[in-house]
C-alpha positions as CSV (number, residue, x, y, z in Angstrom):
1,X,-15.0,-4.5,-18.5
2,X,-11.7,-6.8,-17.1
3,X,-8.6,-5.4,-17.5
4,X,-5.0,-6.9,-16.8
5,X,-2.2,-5.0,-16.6
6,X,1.1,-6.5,-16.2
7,X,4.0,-4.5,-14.5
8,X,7.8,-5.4,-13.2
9,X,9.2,-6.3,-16.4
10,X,13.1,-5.6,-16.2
11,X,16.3,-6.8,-18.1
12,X,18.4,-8.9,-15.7
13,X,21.6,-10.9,-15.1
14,X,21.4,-14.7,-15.3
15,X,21.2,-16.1,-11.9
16,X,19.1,-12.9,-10.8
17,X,15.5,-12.1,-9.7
18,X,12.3,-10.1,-10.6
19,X,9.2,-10.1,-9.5
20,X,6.6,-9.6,-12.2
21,X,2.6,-8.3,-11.4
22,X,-0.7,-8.4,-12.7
23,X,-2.9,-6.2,-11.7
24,X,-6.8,-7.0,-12.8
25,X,-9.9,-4.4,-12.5
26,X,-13.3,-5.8,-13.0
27,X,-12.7,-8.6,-11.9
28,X,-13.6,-10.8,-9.1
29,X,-10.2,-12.9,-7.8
30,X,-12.7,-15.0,-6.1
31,X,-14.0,-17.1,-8.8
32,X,-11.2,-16.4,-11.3
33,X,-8.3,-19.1,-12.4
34,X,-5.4,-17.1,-13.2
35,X,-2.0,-18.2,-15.0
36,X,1.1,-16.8,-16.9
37,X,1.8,-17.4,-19.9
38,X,5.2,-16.8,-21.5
39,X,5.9,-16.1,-25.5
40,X,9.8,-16.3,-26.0
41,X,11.9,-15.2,-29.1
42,X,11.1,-17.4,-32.3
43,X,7.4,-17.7,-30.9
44,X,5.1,-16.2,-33.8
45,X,1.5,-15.5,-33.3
46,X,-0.4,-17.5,-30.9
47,X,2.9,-19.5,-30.2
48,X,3.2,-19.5,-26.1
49,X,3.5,-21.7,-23.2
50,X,2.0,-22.0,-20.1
51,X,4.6,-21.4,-17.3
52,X,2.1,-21.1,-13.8
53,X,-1.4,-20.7,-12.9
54,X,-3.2,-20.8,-9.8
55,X,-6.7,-21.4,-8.5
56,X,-9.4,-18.8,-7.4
57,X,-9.1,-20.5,-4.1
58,X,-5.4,-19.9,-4.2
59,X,-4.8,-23.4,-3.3
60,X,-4.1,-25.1,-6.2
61,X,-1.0,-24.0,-8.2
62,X,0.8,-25.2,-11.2
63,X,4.2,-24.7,-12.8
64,X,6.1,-26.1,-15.9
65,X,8.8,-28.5,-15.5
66,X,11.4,-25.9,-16.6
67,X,10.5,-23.6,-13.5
68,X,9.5,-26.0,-10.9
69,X,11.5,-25.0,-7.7
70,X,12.6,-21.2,-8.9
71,X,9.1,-19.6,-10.1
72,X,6.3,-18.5,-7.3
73,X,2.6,-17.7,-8.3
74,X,0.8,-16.1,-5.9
75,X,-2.2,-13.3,-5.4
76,X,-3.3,-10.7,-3.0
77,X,-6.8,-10.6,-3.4
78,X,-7.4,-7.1,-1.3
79,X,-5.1,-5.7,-4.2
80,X,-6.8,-7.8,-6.9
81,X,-3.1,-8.5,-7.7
82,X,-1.4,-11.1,-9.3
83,X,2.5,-12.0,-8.8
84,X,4.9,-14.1,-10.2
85,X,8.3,-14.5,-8.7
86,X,11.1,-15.1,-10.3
87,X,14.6,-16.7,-8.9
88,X,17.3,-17.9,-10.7
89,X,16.5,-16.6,-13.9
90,X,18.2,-18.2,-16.8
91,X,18.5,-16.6,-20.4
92,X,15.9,-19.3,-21.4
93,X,13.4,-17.4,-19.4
94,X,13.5,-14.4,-21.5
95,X,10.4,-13.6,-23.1
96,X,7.2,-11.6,-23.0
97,X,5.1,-12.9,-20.0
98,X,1.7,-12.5,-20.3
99,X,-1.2,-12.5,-17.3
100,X,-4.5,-14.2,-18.3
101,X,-8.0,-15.2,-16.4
102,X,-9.2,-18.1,-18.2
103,X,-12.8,-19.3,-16.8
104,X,-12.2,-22.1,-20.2
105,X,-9.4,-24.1,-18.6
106,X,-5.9,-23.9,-19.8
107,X,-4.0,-24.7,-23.0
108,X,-0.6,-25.7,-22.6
109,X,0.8,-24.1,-26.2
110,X,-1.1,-22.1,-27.4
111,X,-2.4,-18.7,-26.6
112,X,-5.6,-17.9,-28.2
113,X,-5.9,-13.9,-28.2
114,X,-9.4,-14.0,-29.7
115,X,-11.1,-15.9,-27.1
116,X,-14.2,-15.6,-25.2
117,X,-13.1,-17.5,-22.3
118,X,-9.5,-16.0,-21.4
119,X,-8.9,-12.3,-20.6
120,X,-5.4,-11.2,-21.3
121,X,-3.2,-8.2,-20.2
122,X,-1.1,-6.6,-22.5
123,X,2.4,-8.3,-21.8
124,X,5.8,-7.2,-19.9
125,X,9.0,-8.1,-20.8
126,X,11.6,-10.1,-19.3
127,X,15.4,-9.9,-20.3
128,X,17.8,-12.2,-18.7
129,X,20.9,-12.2,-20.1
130,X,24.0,-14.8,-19.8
């Protein structure tokens, strides 16, 4: 069975950093697209957005417009561990972050907890206030 389990949640100051983890079992990093996935306050039910994801190569990476230049995806593959960085965190940032393996492709809205093609961990929160 896959399972994702997010860590490094934290409440933080605007302007500050944290470094969130995802951390999958049963899982093979090598042919697995991975991605976070953010729901933030006023989001209701499958309601997200798609802030990073990167290949199973590792080579390919992509990031929202709204943290282009302060978010980092990356993955350690001997630790079957997924990170994302986080730099100059703005209270716009503040939600529930969620780690997902999708072998479906992406959706950029919506986060569809019932499917067969996306596992998803559990969620971690992230507090950034002004």
């Amino acid at each position: 069975e896959v399972q994702l389990v997010e860590s490094g949640g934290d409440s933080v100051q605007a302007g500050g950093s944290l470094k969130v983890s995802c951390k999958a079992s049963g899982l093979n990093f090598d042919v697995a697209d991975m991605g976070w996935y953010r729901q933030t306050p006023g989001m209701e039910g499958d309601e997200c957005e798609l802030v990073s994801t990167i290949s199973s190569e590792g080579s390919t990476t992509y990031y929202v417009a709204s943290v282009k230049g302060r978010f980092t995806i990356s993955q350690d593959k001997a630790k079957n561990t997924m990170y994302l960085q986080m730099n100059s965190l703005k209270p716009e940032d503040t939600a529930v972050y969620y780690c997902a393996a999708a072998s479906g492709g992406w959706s950029w809205y919506v986060c569809d907890w019932n499917s067969t093609t996306t596992v998803w961990g559990q969620g971690t929160q992230v507090t950034v206030s002004s």
